[in-house]
C-alpha positions in Angstrom: -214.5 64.4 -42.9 -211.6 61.8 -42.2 -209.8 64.8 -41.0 -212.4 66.0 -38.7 -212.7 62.5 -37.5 -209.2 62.3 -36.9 -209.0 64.4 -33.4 -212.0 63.2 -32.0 -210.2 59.3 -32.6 -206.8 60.6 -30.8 -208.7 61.8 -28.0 -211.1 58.6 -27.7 -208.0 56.8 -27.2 -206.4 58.5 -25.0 -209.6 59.0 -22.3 -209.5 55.1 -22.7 -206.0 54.8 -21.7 -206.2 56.5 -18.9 -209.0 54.8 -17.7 -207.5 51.5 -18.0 -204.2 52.7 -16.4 -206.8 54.1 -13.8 -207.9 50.6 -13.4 -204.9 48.6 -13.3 -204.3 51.0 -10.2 -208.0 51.0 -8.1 -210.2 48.9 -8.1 -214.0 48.7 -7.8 -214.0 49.7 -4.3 -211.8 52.4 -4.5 -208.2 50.9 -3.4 -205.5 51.1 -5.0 -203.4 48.5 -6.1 -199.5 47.7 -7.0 -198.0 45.7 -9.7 -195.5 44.2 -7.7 -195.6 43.3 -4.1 -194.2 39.8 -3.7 -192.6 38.8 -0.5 -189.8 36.9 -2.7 -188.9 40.9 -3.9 -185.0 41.8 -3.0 -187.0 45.0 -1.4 -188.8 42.9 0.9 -188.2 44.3 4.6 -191.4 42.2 6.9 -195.2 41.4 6.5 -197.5 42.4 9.0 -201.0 40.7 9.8 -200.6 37.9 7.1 -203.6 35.4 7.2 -201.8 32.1 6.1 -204.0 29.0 5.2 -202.7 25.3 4.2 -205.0 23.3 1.6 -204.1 20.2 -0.2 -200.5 20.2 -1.0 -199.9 24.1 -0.8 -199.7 27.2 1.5 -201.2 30.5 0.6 -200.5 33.8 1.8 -203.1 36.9 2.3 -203.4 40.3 3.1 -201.9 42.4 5.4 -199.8 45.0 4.4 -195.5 44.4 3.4 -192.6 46.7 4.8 -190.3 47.3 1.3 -186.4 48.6 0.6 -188.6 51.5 -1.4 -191.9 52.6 -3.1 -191.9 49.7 -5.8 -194.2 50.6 -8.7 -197.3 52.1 -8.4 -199.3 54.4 -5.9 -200.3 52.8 -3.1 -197.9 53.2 -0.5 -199.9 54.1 2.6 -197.7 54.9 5.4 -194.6 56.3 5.2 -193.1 57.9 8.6 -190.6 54.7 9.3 -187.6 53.9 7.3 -189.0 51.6 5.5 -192.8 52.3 3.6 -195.7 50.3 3.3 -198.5 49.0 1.3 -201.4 47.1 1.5 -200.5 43.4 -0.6 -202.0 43.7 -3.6 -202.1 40.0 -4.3 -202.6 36.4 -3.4 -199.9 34.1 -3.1 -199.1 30.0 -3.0 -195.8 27.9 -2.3 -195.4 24.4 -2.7 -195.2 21.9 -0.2 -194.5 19.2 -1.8 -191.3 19.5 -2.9 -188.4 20.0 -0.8 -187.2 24.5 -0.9 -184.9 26.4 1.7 -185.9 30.0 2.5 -183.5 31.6 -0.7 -185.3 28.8 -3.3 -188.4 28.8 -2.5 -190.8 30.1 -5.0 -194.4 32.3 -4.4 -197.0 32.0 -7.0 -198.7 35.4 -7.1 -202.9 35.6 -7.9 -205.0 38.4 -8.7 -207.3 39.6 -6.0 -210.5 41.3 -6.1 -211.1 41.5 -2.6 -210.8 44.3 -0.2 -207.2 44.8 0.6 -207.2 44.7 4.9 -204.9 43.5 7.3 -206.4 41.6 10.6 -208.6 39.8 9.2 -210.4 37.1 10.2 -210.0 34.2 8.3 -211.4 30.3 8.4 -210.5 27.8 5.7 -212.7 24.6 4.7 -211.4 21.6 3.2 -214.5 19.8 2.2 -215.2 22.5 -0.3 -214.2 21.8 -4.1 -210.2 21.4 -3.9 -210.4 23.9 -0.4 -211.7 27.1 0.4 -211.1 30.0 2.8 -212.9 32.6 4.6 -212.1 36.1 5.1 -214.4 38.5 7.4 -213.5 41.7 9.0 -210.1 43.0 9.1 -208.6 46.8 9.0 -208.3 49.1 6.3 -204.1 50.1 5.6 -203.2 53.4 5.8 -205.6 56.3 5.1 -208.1 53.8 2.9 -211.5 53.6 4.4 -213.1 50.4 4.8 -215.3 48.0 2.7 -218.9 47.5 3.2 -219.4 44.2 5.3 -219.1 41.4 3.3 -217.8 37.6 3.4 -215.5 36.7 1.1 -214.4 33.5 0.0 -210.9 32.1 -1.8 -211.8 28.9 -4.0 -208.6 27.2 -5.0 -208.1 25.0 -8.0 -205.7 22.2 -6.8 -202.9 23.4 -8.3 -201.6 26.6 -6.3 -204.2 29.1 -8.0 -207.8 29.8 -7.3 -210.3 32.6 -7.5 -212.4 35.7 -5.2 -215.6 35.5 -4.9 -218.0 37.4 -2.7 -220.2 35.2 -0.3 -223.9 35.8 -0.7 -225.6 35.9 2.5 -228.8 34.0 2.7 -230.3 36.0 6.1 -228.8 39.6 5.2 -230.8 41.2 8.0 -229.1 39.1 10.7 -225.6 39.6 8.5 -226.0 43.3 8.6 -226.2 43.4 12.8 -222.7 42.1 12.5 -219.7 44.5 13.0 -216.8 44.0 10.7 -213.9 43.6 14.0 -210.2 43.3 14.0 -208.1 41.7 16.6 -210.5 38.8 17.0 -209.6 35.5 18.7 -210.5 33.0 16.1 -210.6 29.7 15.3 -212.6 26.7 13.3 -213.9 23.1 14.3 -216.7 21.1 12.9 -217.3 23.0 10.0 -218.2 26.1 11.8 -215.6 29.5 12.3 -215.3 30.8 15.2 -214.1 34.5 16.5 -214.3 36.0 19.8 -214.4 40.0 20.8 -211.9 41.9 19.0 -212.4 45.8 18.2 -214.3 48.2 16.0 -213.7 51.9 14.5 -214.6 53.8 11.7 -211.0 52.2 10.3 -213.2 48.7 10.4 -216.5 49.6 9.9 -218.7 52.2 7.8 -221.7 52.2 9.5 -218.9 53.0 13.2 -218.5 56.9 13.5 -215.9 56.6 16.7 -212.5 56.7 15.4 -209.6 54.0 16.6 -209.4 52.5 19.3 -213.4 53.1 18.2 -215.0 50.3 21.3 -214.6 46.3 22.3 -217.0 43.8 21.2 -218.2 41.6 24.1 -219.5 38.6 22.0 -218.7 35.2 20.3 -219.7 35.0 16.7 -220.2 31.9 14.3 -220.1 31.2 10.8 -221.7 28.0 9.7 -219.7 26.9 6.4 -222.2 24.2 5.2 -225.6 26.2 5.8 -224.2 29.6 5.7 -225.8 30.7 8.9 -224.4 33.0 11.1 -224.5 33.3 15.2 -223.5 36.3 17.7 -223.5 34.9 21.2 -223.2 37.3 24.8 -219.6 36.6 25.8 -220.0 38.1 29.0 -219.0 35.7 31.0 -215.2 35.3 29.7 -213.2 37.7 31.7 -213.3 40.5 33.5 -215.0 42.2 30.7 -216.4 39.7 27.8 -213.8 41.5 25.8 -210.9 40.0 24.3 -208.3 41.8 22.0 -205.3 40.4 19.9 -205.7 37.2 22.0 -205.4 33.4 20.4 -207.8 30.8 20.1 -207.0 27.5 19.4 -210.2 24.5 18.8 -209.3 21.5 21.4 -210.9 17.8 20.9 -212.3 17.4 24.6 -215.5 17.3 25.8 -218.1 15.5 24.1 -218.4 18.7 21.3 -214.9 19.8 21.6 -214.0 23.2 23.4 -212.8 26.6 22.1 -209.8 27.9 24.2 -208.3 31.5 24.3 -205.2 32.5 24.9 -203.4 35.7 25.8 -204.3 38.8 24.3 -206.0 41.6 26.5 -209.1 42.6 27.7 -210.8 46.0 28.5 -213.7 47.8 29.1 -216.2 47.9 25.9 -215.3 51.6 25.5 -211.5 51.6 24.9 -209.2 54.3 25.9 -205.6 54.5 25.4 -204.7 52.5 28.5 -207.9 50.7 29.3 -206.2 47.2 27.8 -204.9 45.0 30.3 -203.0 42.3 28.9 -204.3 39.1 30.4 -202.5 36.1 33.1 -202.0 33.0 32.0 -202.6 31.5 35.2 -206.2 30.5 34.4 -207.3 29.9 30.8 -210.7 29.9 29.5 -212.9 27.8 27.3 -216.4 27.4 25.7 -218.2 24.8 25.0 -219.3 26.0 21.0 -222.9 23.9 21.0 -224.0 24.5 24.8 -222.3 28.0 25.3 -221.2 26.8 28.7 -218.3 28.7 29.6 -215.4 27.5 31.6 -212.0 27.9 33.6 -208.7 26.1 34.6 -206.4 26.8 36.6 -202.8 26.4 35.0 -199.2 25.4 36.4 -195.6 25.0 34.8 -193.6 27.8 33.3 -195.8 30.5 32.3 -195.1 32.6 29.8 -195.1 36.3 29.9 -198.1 38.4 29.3 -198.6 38.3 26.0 -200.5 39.3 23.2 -200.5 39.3 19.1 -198.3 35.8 19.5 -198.5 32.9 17.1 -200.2 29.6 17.8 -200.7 26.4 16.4 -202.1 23.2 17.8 -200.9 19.2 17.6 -203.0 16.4 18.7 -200.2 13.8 20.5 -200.2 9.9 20.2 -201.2 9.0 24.0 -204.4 11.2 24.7 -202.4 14.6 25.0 -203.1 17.6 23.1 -200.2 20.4 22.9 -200.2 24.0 21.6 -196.9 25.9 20.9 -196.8 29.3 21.5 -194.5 31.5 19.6 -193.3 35.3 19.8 -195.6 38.0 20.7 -195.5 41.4 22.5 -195.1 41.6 26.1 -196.2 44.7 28.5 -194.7 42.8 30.9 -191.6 41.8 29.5 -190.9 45.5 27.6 -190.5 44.1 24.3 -191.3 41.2 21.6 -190.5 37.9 22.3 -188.5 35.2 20.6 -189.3 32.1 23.0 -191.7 29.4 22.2 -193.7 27.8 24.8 -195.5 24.4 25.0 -198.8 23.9 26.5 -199.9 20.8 26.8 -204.0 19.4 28.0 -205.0 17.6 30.0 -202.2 19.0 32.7 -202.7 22.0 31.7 -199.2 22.5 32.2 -196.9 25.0 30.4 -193.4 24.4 29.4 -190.7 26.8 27.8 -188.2 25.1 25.1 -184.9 25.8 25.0 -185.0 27.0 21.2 -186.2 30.8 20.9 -186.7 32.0 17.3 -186.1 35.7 16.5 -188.3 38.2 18.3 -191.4 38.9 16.4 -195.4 40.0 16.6 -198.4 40.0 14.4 -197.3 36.8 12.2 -199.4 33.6 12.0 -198.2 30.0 12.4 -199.9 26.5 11.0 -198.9 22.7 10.4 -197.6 21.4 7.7 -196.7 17.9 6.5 -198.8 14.9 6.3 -197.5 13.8 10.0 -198.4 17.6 11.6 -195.2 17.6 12.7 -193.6 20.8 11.3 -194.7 24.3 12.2 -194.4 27.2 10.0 -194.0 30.8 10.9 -194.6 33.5 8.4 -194.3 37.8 8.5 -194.4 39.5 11.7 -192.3 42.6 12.9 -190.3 43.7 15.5 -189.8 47.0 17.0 -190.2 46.9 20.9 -193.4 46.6 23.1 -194.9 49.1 21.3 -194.4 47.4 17.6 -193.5 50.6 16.2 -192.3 51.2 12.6 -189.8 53.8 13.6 -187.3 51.0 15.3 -188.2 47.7 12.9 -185.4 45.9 11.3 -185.3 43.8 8.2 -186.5 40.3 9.4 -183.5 37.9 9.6 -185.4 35.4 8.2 -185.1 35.6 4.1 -188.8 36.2 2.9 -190.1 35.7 6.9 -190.4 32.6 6.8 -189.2 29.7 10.0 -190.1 26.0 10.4 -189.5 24.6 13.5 -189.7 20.7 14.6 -192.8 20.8 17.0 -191.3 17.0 18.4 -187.5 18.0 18.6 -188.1 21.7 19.6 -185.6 23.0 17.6 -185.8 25.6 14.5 -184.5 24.4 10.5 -183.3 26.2 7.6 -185.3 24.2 4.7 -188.5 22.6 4.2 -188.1 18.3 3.3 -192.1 17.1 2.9 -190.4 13.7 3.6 -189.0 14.8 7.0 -192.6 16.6 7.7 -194.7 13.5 6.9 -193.2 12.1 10.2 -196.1 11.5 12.8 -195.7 14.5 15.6 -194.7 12.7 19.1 -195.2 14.8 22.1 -191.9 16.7 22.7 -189.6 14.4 25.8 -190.2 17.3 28.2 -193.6 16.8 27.7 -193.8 13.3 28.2 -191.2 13.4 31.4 -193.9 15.0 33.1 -196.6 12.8 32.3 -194.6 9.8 33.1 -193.3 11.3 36.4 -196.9 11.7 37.9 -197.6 15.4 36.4 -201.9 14.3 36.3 -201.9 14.3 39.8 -200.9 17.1 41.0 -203.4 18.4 38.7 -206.1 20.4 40.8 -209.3 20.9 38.9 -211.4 24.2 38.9 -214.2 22.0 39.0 -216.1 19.1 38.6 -217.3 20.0 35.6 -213.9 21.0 33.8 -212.8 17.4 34.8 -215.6 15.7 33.5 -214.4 17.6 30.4 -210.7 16.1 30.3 -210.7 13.0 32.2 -213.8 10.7 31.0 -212.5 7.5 32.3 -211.9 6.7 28.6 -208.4 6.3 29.5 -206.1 6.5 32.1 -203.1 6.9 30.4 -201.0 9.9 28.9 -197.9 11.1 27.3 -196.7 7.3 26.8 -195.4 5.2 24.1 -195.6 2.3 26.1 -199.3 2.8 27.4 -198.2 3.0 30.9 -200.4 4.6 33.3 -199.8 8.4 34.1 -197.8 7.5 37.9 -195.1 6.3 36.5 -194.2 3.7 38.9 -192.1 0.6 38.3 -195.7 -1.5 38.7 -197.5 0.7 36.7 -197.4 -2.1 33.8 -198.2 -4.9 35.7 -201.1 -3.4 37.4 -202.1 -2.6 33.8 -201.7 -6.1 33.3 -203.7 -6.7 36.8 -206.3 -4.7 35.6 -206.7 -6.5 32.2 -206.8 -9.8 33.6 -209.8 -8.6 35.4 -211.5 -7.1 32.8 -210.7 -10.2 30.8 -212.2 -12.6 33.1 -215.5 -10.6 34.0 -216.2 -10.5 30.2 -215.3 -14.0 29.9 -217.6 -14.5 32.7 -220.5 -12.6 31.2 -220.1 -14.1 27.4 -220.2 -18.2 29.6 -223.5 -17.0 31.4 -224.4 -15.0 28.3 -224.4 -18.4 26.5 -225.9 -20.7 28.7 -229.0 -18.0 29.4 -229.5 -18.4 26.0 -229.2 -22.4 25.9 -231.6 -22.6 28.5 -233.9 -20.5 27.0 -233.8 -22.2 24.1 -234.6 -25.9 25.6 -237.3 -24.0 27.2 -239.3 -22.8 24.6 -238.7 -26.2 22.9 -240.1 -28.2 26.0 -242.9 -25.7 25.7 -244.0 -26.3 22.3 -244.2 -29.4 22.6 -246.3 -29.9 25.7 -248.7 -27.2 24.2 -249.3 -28.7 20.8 -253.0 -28.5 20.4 -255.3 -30.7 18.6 -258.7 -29.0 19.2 -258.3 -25.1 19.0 -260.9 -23.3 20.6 -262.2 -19.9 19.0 -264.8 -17.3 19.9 -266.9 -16.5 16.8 -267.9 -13.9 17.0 -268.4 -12.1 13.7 -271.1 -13.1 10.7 -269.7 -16.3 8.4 -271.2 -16.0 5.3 -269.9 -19.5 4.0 -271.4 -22.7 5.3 -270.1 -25.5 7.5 -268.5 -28.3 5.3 -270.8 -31.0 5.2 -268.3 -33.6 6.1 -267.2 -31.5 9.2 -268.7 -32.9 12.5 -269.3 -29.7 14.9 -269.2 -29.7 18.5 -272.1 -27.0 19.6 -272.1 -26.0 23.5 -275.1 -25.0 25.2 -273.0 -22.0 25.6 -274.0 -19.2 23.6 -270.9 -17.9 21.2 -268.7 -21.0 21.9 -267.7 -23.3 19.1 -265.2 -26.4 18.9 -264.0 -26.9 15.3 -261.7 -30.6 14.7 -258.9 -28.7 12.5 -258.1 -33.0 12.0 -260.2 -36.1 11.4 -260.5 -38.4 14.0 -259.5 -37.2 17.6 -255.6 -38.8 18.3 -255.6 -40.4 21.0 -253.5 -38.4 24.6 -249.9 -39.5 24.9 -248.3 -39.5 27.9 -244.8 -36.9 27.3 -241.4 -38.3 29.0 -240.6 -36.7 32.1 -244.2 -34.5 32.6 -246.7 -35.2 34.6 -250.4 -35.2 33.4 -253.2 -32.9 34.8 -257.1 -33.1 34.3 -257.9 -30.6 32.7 -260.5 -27.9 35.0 -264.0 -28.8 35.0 -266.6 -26.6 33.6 -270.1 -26.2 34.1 -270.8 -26.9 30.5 -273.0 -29.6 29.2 -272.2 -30.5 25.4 -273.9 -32.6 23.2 -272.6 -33.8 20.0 -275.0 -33.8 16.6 -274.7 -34.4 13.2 -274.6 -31.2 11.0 -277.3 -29.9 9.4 -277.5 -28.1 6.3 -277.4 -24.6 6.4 -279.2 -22.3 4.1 -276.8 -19.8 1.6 -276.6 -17.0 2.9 -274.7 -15.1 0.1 -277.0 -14.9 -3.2 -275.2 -15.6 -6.1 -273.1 -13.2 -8.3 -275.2 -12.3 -11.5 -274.3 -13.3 -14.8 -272.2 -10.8 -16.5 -271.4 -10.8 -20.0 -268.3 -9.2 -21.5 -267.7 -7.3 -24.3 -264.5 -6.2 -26.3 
């Protein structure tokens, strides 16, 4: 028996084997997965479409898909016709920002993912959730992998650098399941709510999509509440030519009384894409949305512009004297033939674009965020070269060990290491910046409209771009007008507090002047309603011929009138009432008496 047993054992194990190699390799949706894939690997060549998110006190890296030196381990490369192969990242990973780490130190904590592998995605991050959270929607599938079902999913991390997948259960599925899973989305997050705008949609995106890429353009604006977990699709029509907008930027600016989502670059097109149907959009008038009234509007822009651009980097940093700036980095350009290094400042409310003399190295398709307590330092991860066309045939290894640049948003220039101490500097608005603001840059500001100005310049303050709180023209007097100005605003309040003060004094002696000259020692009352107790019998009444009119002595004997200091006396108005004045009488009970009522325990 042990004998016959024996086989059937051998071959139990080794269908078991299999199936857990199987499963170290795919995963419940069907893709596969490596076992080594970090971007710290010696075989590491770039990382495309990287979704980078900053909670607490470390950085974490997502998706996308990593160029290598060779095939690694495993099975999943997915495309193959450049020099170098690649694969969709099978992991997670974290990096510490609070310690100090140059680019050949610095240390990636890999984490096991269960979530679709995609690249493009859309992604949001909330801090007020556990230890932070972040969102991933939409996205592409890498190579020839078909794509997930739709489906939010959400990263949970623990505090510490690690955290776990989960998938986000939707509480209105129907309205979940009109959505379209897009890539190449504008997107963005304030107020607890994510934001993305157009972006594209194939059978490479989407199941239920039967059109192959480019597959169409999505003309809408949709919103993911983080708290209730309710979503919104809005018309973007009216952004545009088109209500389209693809590989573009959006950045979330604090103007307006809700705050305003702006977009930047990227290119629009008719809803059914073709080949060439992308334009790549001007920056000489930028767009914004109001996210609670869905008001759209437009602004006209001056400075130096920066080429036509699209699949840049951008981050945003809020400046000490009412300015707002947001650095632009890399990108493709139709219009310049290629991928740019540069890095360009724009900086609200001049609207106003500036170029710094510090380019990077030429890249596309990477992301950029803040770092450091003071929001000082920018970080730029992944990206590729490879011309205006991106393709993998002419990439290089990126010159940047494991893809990664920081760059001083205040002193415009690029460093080799990361110092937390150096980044928990507060960020001042870069000199150029401030140059312009101080030479009179706000008024030669021409405003699209009413409307937009209303948006920027409240009257909440007058001044920008200053240390010094100057006003914005920069003149020698500026400060003493300021001075002018307070003096005047000193002495009206000063004004209003004296009057304020003696309204009330008077007021006051008023009422006091009042109670005493109407201190009464007779009150006179209507009754009108049924009494059911009787009239003291020591209680004189005064009865009026009247019908319904009583005088009750709320005293004994009547004091006698006393002439008040200062006020003169008036009769009092005659009435054609004749009173007479009796003894009282007794009155009959009119309540009969509660019955006896005995108790018993």
């Amino acid at each position: 028996m042990k004998a016959l047993c024996s086989p059937f054992a051998l071959l139990l194990l080794a269908v078991l084997g299999c199936l857990a190699r199987r499963s170290s390799l795919v995963d419940g949706r069907g893709f596969a997965r490596r076992s080594v894939d970090g971007p710290g690997s010696d075989n590491f060549v770039r990382h495309r479409y990287p979704s980078v998110v900053v909670l607490g006190d470390h950085l974490y890296i997502d998706g996308g898909e990593v160029y290598s030196g060779n095939n690694g381990t495993g099975t999943n490369t997915t495309q193959s016709s450049g020099p170098y192969p690649s694969y969709a990242v099978n992991s997670t990973f974290s990096l510490r920002l609070n310690e100090s780490w140059t680019n050949d130190t610095v240390e990636f904590r890999s984490i096991s993912k269960t979530a679709p592998l995609l690249s493009q995605q859309i992604y949001w991050s909330d801090t007020t959730n556990g230890a932070g959270a972040f969102y991933t929607w939409g996205g592409m599938a890498v190579g020839a992998a078909s794509p997930p079902e739709n489906g939010l999913w959400i990263f949970n991390t623990d505090g510490t650098g690690g955290g776990q997948w989960s998938q986000v259960t939707q509480g209105n599925y129907l309205a979940f399941s009109r959505l379209k899973r897009p890539t190449g989305s504008a997107f963005t997050q304030g107020d607890g709510i994510g934001y993305a705008l157009g972006g594209q949609v194939s059978s490479k995106t989407d199941r239920s999509v039967q059109e192959p890429a480019p597959g169409y353009a999505l003309a809408s604006l949709v919103s993911y509440d983080f708290v209730s977990g309710n979503w919104g699709n809005d018309s973007s029509a009216s952004y545009g030519g088109y209500g389209t907008c693809l590989d573009g930027r959006a950045e979330f600016v604090p103007f307006g009384p809700n705050g305003l989502l702006l977009f930047l670059g990227g290119a629009e097109t008719p809803v059914d894409i073709t080949e060439n149907s992308p334009v790549q959009v001007l920056w000489n008038q930028l767009w914004m949305v109001d996210p609670v009234t869905k008001k759209w509007y437009k602004q006209t822009t001056k400075g130096t512009r920066p080429p036509t651009m699209e699949r840049a980097c951008t981050v945003g940093a809020r400046g000490p004297n009412n300015t707002y700036e947001i650095f632009i980095y890399g990108g493709s350009s139709d219009q310049a033939k290629g991928v740019s290094p540069d890095v360009f400042v724009l900086s609200l409310p001049g609207f106003n674009f500036f170029k710094a003399e510090s380019p990077g190295t030429p890249r596309a398709d990477h992301v950029c965020v803040t770092i450091g307590i003071g929001k000082r330092q920018m970080l730029s991860y992944g990206g590729v070269d490879g011309g205006s066309g991106l393709a993998s045939s002419s990439m290089t290894p990126d010159p940047w060990k494991q893809g990664i640049g920081i760059y001083d948003m205040s002193e415009l220039k690029w460093l080799d290491s990361y110092d937390p101490i150096a980044a928990a500097a507060s960020y001042e608005s870069p000199a150029m910046v401030t140059d312009w603001y101080r030479n009179a840059g706000m008024e030669s500001v021409i405003w699209d409209s009413d409307a937009v100005k209303a948006l920027f310049i409240n009257g909440s303050s007058g001044t920008y771009g200053e240390p010094n709180n100057t006003t914005i023209n920069g003149s020698d007097g500026s400060q003493q007008s300021s001075r002018r100005i307070g003096a005047i605003v000193g002495g009206t309040v000063g004004g209003v507090v004296v009057l304020t003060i003696a309204g009330v004094a008077i007021f006051f002696l008023r009422r006091r002047r009042r109670r005493r000259q109407s201190t009464p020692t007779v009150v006179a009352e209507t009754i009108d309603e049924y009494r059911p107790e009787p009239w003291p019998k020591d209680s004189p009444r005064m009865r009026s011929t009247t019908p319904g009119t009583m005088m009750t002595f709320i005293s004994g004997p009547t004091p006698e009138p006393v002439e008040i200091s200062g006020t003169a006396r008036e009769e009092l108005p005659a009435e054609d009432v004749d009173w007479t004045y009796e003894l009282p009488v007794p009155t009959p009970r009119l309540r009969p008496e509660l019955p006896d009522r005995k108790f018993s325990i």
